[in-house]
Each structure stands twice: as structure tokens, then as C-alpha cells.
N, C-alpha and C positions, 0 to 999 in steps of 0.2 A: 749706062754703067750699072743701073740697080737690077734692069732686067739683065744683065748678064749675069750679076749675081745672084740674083734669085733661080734663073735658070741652071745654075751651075748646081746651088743647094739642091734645086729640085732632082738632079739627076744624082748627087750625091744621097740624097736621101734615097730615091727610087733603089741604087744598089744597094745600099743598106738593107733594106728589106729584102730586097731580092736574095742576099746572103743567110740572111737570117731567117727566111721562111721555109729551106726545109728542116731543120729544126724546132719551129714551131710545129709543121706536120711531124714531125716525129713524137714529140710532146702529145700533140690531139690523140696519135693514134694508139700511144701508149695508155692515154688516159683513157680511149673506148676500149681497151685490150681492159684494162685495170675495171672497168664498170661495167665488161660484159657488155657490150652493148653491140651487138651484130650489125645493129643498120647504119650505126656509126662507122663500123670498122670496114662496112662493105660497099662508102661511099668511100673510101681510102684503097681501095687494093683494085690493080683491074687483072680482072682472073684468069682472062682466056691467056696473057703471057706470065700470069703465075701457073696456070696448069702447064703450061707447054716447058718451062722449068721445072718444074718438079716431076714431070715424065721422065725426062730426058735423063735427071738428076738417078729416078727411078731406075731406069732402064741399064746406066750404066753401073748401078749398083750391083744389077742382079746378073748381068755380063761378068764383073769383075770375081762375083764370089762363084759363079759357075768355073772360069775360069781357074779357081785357087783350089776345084775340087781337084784331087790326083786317084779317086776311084773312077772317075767319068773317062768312058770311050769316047772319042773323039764325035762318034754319032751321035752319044746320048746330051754331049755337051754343043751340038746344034742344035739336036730337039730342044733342048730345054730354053738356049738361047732365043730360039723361034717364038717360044709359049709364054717369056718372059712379059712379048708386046703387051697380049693379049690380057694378062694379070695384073697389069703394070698401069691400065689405064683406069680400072675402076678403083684401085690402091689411090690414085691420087685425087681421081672423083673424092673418093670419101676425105681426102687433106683438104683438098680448095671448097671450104665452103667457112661463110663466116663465122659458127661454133666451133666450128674443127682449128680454124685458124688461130679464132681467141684464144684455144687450147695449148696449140703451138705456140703461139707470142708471148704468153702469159707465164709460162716456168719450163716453154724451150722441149716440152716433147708432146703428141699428139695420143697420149692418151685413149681420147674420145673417138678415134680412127681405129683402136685395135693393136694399137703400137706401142705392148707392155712394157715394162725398161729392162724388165730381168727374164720375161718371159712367164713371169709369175700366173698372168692374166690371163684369160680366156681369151684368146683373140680372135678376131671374128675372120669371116670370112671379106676378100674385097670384097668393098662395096657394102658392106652389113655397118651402120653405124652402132648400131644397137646393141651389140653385145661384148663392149667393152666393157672393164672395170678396171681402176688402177690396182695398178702393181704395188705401189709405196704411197705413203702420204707426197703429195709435192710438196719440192722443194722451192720455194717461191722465189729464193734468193740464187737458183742455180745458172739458168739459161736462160733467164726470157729476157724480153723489150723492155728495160725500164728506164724512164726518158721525164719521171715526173718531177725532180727536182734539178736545180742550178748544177750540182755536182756531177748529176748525171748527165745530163745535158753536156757540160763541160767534158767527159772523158768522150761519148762518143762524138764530137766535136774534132777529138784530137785521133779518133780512126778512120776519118771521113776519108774518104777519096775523092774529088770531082770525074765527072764522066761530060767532058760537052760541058755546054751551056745549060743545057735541060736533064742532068742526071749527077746523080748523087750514090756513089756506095758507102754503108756504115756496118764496122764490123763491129759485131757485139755477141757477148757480154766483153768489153774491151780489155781486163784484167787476166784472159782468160788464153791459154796457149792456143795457135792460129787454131790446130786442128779441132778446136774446141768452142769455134765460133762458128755464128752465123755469120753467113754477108747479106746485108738487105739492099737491096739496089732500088732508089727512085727517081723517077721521071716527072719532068714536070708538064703537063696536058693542059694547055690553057691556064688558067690561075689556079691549077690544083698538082698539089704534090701527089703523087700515086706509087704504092709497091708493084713494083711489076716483075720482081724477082728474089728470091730468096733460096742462099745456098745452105746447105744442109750443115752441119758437122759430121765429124768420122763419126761418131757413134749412132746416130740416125741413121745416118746414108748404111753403115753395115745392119743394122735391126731391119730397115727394108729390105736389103739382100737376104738376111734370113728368114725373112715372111714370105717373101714371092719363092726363093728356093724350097722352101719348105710346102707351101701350097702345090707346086708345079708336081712334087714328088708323093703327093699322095693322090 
């Protein structure tokens, strides 16, 4: 009887954590997001299915706003469609790397990529990390990951979605209207929570439409 009961604790205990660990990973990642800390944040995210999201996410940006031109002949809006791939892949090279990310997670826009907010900035070319500069002071409290106390923790708690057994989506900033959130989706790899996806909001996803359009036509 005591080993049943102990057995039963133990598996009660084991889903407990099991429930509750990807919110710790959300806490850890927040907190290397919060201390800059790259090699922290780069044992948390696995890349090769974050780049292949953020292409795609890419790709259909700069399809959509090609589409929404009404000057473009139907040839020049294949051309550009075509040249989009090609722009498209080093634009996210420069997002998926762990400075560029921290950038991202940290007040929700990517800065450090070239990706002014007003357009104020000098943006670089794909692929050019280097010659950015912000647009505006950031705003810390706008868009990013912030997961370091109980409060917070507790809202995005209440945006979670489960995926499976081994996957987690959290929308955040969770106070904030849909088209105004990310979605971060995690998977679990063994005993490690990991980001393997991250959806944009409208206003990013269109700033990339306007950087790859704008590139493609000069």
C-alpha cells in the first residue's frame, strides 16, 4: 500500500513539473534576454526552425505587399516576387542570430538587423549588421518577453496554448490586441524547452515588406 502511494506522489509530482517547466524556460529566457547574455539565450532557441519561420514569415510579407501595389504590371509583380526569395534569406540571416534575437525579445523590434520603426534609421543592407542605428529610444515596456516576475508569469500563463505533449504556444505581450502580439511556440527536446518558432506581429511583418520591396526596386 505505501509503495502505491508513493508511486502515485511520484508521478503526481513528476506532472507537476512537467507542467510547470515550460514557464520556468520562459523565466530563464527572459532573464538571458534581460542580461544580454547570447550564449544563454543560444542554448534556448534552436535556429535552423527559427530561420525557416522567419523566412517563410519573410517571404510572405513581401508577396503580400507586392501584391497590394496597383502600379505593378503583372510581369514586374513576378519579377519582384521571384527576387523577393533571394533578399529574403540574408534579411533573416541577419534576425536569427543571438544579438539580433536579444534585440528582438527584449522591446519586440530588431533594431540591430536594420529594421528602423519609423524608417528614421539608416538601414542597412540584407545581411549588413552593422549599420544600424535606432530610430527612437526603446521602449522597454512595448513588445518584448518579459517573464521575470509572478505577475507576469501569471498573464502569459493565461495565453498559453498547448501543442502535443512536447509544445507550447505563448502569446505575448498578452494585454495587447492579437495583431499586436507575438506568438512564441516551444518544443520540448529532451529535457530542454526550446523556441523553435516565433510569429511576427502586423507591424514588423509589414516594415519587412517595406525593406525587401524597397531593396528589390533600387
Amino acid at each position: 500500500m505505501t509503495r502505491c502511494w508513493l508511486a502515485g506522489l511520484v508521478v503526481v509530482l513528476l506532472w507537476v513539473a512537467y507542467g510547470i517547466s515550460p514557464y520556468v524556460a520562459l523565466y530563464r529566457l527572459s532573464q538571458a534576454v534581460q542580461a544580454h547574455d547570447a550564449a544563454a539565450v543560444a542554448q534556448r532557441v534552436n535556429f535552423r526552425t527559427l530561420r525557416l519561420s522567419l523566412t517563410k514569415q519573410a517571404l510572405a510579407a513581401a508577396v503580400d505587399g507586392i501584391a497590394a501595389r496597383r502600379d505593378l504590371s503583372p510581369r514586374e509583380r513576378t519579377i519582384l516576387t521571384e527576387a523577393s526569395g533571394a533578399l529574403a534569406e540574408p534579411l533573416v540571416e541577419s534576425l536569427v542570430t543571438p544579438e539580433t534575437l536579444i534585440d528582438l525579445l527584449d522591446d519586440g523590434w530588431p533594431v540591430r538587423a536594420g529594421l528602423a520603426r519609423d524608417g528614421g534609421a539608416r538601414e542597412a543592407a540584407p545581411g549588413d549588421t552593422t549599420a544600424a542605428s535606432p530610430a527612437a529610444p526603446k521602449d522597454r515596456n512595448a513588445l518584448g518577453l518579459h517573464a521575470s516576475t509572478f505577475s507576469q508569469l501569471f498573464a502569459l500563463f493565461r495565453s498559453a496554448e498547448p501543442r502535443g505533449f512536447r509544445g507550447m504556444v505563448v502569446s505575448y505581450p498578452p494585454d495587447r490586441p492579437i495583431e499586436n502580439r507575438f506568438r512564441l511556440r516551444l518544443r520540448l527536446r529532451g529535457w530542454t524547452w526550446r523556441l523553435v518558432d516565433l510569429e511576427l506581429p502586423g507591424a514588423l511583418r509589414e516594415r519587412i515588406s517595406q525593406r525587401l520591396t524597397g531593396a528589390m526596386q533600387r
